[in-house]
C-alpha positions as CSV (number, residue, x, y, z in Angstrom):
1,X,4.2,4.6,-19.6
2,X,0.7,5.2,-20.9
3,X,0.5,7.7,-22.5
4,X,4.1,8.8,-22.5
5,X,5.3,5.6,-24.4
6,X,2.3,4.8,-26.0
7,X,-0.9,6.6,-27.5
8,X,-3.3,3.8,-25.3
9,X,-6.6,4.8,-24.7
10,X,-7.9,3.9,-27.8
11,X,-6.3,0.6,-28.0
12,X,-7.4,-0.4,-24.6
13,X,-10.9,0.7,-25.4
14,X,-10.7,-1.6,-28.5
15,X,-9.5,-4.4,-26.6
16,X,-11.9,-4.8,-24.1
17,X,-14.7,-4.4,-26.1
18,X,-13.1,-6.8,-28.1
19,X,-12.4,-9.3,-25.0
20,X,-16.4,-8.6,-23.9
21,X,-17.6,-9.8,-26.8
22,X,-15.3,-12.8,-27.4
23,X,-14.6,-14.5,-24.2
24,X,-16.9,-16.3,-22.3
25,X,-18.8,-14.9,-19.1
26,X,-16.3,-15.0,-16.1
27,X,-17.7,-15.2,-12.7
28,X,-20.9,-15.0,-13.6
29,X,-21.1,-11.4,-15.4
30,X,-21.8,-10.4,-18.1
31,X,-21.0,-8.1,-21.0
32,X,-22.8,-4.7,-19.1
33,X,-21.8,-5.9,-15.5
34,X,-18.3,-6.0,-16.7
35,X,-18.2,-2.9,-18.0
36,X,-19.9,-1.6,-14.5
37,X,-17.1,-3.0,-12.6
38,X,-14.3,-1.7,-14.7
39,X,-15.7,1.7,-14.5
40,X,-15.8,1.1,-10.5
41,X,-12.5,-0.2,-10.8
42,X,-10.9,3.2,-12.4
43,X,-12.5,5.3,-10.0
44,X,-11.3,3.2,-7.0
45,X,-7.9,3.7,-8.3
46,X,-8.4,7.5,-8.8
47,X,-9.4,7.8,-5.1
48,X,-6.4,5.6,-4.5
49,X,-4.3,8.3,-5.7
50,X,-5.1,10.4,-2.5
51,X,-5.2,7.5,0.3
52,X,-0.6,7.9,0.2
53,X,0.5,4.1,1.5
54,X,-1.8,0.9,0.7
55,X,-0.8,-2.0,2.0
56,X,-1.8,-4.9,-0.2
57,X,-2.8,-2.1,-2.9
58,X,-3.1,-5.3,-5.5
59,X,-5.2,-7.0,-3.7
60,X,-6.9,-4.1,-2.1
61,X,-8.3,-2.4,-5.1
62,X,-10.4,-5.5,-6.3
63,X,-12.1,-5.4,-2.9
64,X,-13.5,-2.1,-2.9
65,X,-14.1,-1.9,-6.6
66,X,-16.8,-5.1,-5.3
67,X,-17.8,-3.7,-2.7
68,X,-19.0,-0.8,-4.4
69,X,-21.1,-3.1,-6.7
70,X,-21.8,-5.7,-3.8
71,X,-19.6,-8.6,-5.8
72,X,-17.3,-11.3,-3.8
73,X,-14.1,-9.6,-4.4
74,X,-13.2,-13.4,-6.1
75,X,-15.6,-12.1,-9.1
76,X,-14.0,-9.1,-9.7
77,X,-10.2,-10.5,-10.0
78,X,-11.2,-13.2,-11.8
79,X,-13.0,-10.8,-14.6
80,X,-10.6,-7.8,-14.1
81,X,-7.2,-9.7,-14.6
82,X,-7.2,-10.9,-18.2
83,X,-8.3,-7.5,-19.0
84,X,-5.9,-5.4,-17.5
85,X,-2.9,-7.8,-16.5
86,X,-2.4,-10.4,-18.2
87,X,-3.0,-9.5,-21.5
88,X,-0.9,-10.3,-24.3
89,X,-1.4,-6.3,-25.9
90,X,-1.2,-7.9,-29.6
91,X,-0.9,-5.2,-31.9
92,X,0.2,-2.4,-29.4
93,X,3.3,-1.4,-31.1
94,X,1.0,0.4,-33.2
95,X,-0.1,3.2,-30.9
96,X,3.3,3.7,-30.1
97,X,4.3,7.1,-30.2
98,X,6.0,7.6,-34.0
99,X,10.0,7.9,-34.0
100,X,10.0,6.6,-30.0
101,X,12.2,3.8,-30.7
102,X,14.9,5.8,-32.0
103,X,14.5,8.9,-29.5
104,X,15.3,6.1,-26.5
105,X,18.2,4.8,-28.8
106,X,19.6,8.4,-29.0
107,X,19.3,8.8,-24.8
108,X,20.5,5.2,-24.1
109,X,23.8,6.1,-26.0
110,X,24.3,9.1,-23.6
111,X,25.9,8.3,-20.0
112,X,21.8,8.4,-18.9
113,X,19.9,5.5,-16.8
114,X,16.4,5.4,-18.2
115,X,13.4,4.1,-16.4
116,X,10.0,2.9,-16.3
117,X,7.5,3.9,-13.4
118,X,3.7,3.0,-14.2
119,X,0.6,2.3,-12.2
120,X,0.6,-1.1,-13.8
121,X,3.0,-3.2,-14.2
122,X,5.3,-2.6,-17.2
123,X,7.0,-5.8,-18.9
124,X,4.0,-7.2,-20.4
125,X,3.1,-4.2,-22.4
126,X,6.9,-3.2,-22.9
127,X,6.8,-6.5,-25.0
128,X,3.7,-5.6,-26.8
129,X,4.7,-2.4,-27.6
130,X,8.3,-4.0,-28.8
131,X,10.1,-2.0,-26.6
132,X,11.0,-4.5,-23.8
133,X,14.6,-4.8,-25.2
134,X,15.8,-1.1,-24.5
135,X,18.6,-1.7,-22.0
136,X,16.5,-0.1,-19.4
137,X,18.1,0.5,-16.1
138,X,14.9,0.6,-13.9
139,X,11.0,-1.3,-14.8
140,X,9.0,0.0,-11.3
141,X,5.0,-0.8,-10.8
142,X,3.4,1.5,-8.4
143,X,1.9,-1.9,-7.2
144,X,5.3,-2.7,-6.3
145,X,5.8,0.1,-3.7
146,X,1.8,-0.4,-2.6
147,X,0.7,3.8,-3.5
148,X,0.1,5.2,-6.9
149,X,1.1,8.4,-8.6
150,X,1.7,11.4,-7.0
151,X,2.4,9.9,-3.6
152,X,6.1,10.9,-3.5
153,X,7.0,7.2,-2.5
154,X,6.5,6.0,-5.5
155,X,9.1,8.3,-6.8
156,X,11.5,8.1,-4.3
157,X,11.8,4.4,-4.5
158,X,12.4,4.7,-8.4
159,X,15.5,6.9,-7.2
160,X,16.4,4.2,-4.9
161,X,16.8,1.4,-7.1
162,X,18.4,3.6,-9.6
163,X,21.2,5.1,-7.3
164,X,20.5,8.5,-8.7
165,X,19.9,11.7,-6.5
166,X,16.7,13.5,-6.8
167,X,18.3,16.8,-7.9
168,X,19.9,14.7,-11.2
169,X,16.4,13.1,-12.3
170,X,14.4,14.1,-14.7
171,X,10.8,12.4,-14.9
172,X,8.9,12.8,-17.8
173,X,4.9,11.8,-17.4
174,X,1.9,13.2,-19.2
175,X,-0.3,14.3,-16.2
176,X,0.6,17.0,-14.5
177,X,-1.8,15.8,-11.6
178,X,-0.2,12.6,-10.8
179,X,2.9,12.6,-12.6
180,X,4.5,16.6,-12.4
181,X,3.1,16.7,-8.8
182,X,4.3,13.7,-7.2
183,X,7.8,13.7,-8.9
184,X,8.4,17.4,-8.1
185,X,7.3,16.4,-4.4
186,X,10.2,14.1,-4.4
187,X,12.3,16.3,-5.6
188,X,12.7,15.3,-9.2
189,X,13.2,17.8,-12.1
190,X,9.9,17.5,-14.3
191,X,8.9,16.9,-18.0
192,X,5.4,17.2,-19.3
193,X,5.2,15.3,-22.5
194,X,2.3,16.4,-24.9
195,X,-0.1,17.1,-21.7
196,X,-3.4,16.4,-20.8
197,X,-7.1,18.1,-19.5
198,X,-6.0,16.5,-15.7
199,X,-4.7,20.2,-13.8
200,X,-1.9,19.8,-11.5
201,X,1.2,21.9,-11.5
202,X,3.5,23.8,-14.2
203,X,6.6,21.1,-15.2
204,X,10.0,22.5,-15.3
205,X,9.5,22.5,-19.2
206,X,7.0,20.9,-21.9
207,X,7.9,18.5,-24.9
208,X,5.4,17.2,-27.9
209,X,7.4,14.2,-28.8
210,X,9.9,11.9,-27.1
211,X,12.4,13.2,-29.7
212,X,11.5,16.9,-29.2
213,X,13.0,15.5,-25.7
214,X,16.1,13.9,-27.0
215,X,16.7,17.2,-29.2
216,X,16.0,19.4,-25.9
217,X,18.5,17.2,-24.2
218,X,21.1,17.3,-26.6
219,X,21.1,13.7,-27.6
C-alpha cells in the first residue's frame, strides 16, 4: 500500500515531526528519544523480514525495538502507537498517487477481485487517503498472518481469503525485495510499480503509474 497507493514517505516524515513537536511527552521520552526508538523500531521490522513466522509479531516488535534501547517494552507502545497506528492520516489523500482513483475504478469494473496486503494495517489510512470505499474484495495486515513481506505466507494467505489460485494473481508492490520476491515465492505473477533503490528480483513486467497498469491490462 505504501508506496504503491500512496507517495508516503514524505508525509509520514511530516507527521511525526509534527506529532513530536505538538503532543506531550509519552512515557517519559522525549522529542530525541522518540526519534531513537522509531529508528530502532524500523530496523527491528527490517530484520523481521528474514525471521519467516512470528508469533505475536504485534506485540513482539515493541519488545525488541526496547530492548535494543533498554526501555520497558510498555514505553515503547505507548509512544510508538499514536504514531504509526492510530493515526487519523489527515491530509493523506494528497500524496496519493495522481489519477489512482480512477485507474481502481477502471479494474473494479472488470470481472477482477482487488486487494490490499501491507505491513501495517490498511483501513485507517485507506480512509485517509479516501480510498476506503473501493469495493475491495480483500484488506490483509501482515500483522494479521504474524510474518512480513517476502515470507511467502503472507502471500499465500491473501490467496486464501480471496479464493483465487496463485497462477491467476497478479501482485503489484514497489520493492522488489519484499514485495516481487515474496509474491513470486508464492507463486503469484508480479508487478513492480515505479520501483525503488531495495534489490531483489526482476518482476514479470514494470509499470510507472497505476493507470499505465490499467492500460497494460486492458481496462
Amino acid at each position: 500500500m505504501d508506496g504503491t497507493l500512496v507517495r508516503s514517505g514524505s508525509y509520514y516524515f511530516r507527521q511525526v515531526a509534527w506529532g513530536l513537536a505538538l503532543s506531550p511527552v509519552r512515557g517519559a521520552l522525549g522529542p530525541f528519544a522518540t526519534v531513537r526508538l522509531l529508528m530502532s523500531f524500523r530496523r527491528v521490522r527490517e530484520r523481521l523480514r528474514d525471521a519467516g513466522h512470528v508469533p505475536g509479531l504485534h506485540r513482539r516488535q515493541f519488545e525488541l525495538a526496547a530492548e535494543r534501547l533498554r526501555l520497558p517494552a510498555e514505553t515503547a507502545r505507548a509512544v510508538l502507537m499514536p504514531l504509526l497506528y492510530e493515526s487519523a492520516y489527515e491530509g493523506l489523500d494528497g500524496y496519493v498517487e495522481a489519477g489512482a482513483r480512477a485507474a481502481l475504478a477502471r479494474l473494479k469494473r472488470r470481472p477482477l477481485k482487488l486487494g490490499v496486503l501491507s505491513d501495517y494495517p490498511t483501513q485507517r489510512k485507506l480512509q485517509g487517503m479516501r480510498l476506503a470505499d473501493i469495493g475491495w474484495d480483500l484488506l490483509l495486515s501482515c500483522e494479521d498472518v504474524d510474518a512480513l513481506k517476502p515470507n511467502p505466507q503472507v502471500f499465500e494467505r491473501a490467496l486464501e481469503l480471496l479464493g483465487v489460485e496463485p497462477r491467476r494473481a497478479l501482485y503489484v508492490g514497489d520493492r522488489r525485495d519484499t514485495d516481487v520476491a515474496g509474491a513470486r515465492a508464492a507463486g503469484l505473477r508480479t508487478c513492480l510499480l515505479r520501483g525503488s533503490r531495495h534489490p531483489g528480483p526482476e518482476p514479470d513486467f514494470a509499470v510507472g503509474s497505476l493507470t499505465e497498469l490499467a492500460d497494460r491490462l486492458g481496462c
